[in-house]
Residue frames as qw, qx, qy, qz and C-alpha x, y, z in Angstrom:
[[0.474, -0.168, -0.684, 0.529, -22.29, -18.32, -12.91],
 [0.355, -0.791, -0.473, -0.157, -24.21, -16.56, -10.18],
 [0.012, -0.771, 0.227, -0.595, -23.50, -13.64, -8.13],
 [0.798, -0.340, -0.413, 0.276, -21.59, -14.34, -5.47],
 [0.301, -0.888, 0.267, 0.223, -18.64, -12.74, -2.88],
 [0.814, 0.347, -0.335, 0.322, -15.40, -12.70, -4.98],
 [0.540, -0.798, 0.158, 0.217, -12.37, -12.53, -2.96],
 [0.796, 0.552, -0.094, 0.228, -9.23, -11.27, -4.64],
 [0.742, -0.453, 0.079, 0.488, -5.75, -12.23, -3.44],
 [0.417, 0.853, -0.237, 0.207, -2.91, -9.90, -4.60],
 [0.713, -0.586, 0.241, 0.300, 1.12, -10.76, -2.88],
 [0.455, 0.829, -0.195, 0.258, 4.00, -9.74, -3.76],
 [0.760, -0.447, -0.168, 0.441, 7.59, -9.75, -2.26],
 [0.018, 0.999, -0.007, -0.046, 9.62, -7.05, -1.74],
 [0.662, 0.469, -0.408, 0.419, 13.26, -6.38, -2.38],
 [0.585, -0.146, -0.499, 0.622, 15.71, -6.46, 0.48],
 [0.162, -0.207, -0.296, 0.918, 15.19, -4.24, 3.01],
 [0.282, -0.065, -0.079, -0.954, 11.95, -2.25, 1.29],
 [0.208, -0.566, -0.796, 0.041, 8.79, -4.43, 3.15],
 [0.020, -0.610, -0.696, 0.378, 7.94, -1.82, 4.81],
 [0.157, 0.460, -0.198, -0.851, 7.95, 0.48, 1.72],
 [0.252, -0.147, -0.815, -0.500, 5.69, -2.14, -0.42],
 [0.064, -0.535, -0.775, 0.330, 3.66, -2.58, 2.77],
 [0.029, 0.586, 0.178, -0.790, 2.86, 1.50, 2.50],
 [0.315, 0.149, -0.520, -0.780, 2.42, 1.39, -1.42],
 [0.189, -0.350, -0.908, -0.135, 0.14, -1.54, -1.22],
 [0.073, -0.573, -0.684, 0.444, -1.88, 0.07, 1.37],
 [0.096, 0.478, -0.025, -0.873, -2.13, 3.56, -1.11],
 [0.360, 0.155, -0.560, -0.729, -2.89, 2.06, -3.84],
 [0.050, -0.210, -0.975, 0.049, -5.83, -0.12, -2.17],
 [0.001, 0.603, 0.412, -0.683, -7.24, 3.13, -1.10],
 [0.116, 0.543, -0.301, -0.775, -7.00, 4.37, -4.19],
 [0.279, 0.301, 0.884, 0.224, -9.13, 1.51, -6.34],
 [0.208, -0.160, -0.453, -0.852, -11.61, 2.83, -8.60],
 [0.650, -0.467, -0.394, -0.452, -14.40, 1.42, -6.52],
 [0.229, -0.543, 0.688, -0.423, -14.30, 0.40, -2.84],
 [0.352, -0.133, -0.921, 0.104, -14.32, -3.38, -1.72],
 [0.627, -0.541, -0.192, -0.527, -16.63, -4.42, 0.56],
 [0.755, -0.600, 0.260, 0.051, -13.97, -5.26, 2.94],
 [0.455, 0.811, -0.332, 0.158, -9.89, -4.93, 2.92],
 [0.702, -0.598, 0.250, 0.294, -7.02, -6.58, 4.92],
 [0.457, 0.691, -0.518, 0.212, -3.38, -5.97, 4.14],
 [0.940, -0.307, 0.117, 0.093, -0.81, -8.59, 5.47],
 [0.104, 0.788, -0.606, 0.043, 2.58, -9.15, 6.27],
 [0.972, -0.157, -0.018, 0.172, 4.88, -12.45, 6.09],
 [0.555, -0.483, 0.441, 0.514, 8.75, -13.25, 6.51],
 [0.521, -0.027, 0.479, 0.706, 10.71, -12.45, 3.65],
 [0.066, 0.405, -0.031, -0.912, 8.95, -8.99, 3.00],
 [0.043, 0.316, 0.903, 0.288, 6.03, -10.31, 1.96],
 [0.381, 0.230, 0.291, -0.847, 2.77, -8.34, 1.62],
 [0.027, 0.455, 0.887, 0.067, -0.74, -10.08, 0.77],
 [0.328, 0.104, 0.058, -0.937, -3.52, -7.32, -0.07],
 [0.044, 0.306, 0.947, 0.085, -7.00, -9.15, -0.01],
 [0.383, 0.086, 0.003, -0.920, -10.35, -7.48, -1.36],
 [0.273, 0.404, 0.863, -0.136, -13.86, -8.83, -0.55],
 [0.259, 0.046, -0.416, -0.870, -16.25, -7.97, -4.26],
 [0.429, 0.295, 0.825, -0.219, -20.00, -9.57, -2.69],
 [0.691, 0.416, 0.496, -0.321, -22.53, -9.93, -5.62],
 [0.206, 0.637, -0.572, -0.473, -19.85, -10.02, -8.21],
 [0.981, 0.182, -0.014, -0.071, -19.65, -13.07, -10.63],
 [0.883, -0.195, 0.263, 0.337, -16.19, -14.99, -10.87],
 [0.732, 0.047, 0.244, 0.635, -15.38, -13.34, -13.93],
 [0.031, 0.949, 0.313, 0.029, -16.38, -9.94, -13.58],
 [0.517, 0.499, -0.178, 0.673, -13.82, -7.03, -14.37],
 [0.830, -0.417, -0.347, 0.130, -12.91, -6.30, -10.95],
 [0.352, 0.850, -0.337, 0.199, -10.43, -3.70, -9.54],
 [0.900, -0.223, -0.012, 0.375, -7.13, -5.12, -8.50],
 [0.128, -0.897, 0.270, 0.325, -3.66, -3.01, -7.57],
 [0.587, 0.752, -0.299, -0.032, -1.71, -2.48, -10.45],
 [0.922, 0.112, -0.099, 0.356, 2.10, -4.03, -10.48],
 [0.364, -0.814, 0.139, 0.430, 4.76, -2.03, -8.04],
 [0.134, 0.873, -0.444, -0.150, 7.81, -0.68, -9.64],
 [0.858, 0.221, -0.390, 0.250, 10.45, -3.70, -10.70],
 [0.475, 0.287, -0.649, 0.521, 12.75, -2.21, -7.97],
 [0.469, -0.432, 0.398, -0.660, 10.31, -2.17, -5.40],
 [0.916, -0.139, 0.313, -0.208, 9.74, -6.42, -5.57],
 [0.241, -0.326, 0.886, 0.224, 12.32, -9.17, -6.34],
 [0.026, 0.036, 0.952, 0.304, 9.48, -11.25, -8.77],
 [0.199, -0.277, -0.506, -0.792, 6.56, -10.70, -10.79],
 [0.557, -0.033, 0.366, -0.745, 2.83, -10.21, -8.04],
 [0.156, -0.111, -0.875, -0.444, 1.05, -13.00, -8.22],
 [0.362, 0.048, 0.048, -0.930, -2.66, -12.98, -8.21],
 [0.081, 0.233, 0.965, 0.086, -5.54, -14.92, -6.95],
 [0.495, -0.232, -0.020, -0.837, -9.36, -14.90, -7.22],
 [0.048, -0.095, -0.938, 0.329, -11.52, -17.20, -5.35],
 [0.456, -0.460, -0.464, -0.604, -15.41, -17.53, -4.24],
 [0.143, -0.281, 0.748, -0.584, -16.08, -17.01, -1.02],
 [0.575, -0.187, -0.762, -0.234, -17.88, -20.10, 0.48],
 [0.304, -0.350, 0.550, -0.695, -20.38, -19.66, 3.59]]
């Protein structure tokens, strides 16, 4: 596959009460990738949700890619899940 823009989804929920202590770890440990994206958004939803999205342009699909690691077990209520996509212009 050709180089393209990946775009990789990370989300996660937080236990009760600690969104806005996942929101603050997400956001350190995005800063803290081994490379920088070429663009970064962190999100919030109901139920202490957080969405970290990183934009990788001339990367192939499966390329090794950094991606934030898995919080603590008592900082989320169920395992991060993780997309990857192509962006399409």
């Amino acid at each position: 596959m050709s180089a393209t823009t990946v775009v990789l989804m990370w989300e996660a929920r937080a236990a009760d009460g600690r969104g806005g202590e996942l929101l603050e770890w997400a956001r350190a440990r995005a800063a803290e990738l081994s490379r920088a994206p070429a663009r970064r958004e962190l999100l919030r939803a109901p139920q202490d949700r957080v969405l970290v999205m990183t934009w990788w342009p001339d990367a192939a699909y499966g390329d090794d890619l950094p991606e934030l690691p898995e919080p603590a077990a008592g900082l989320i209520t169920r395992p991060v899940h993780r997309w990857r996509f192509e962006a399409v212009y």
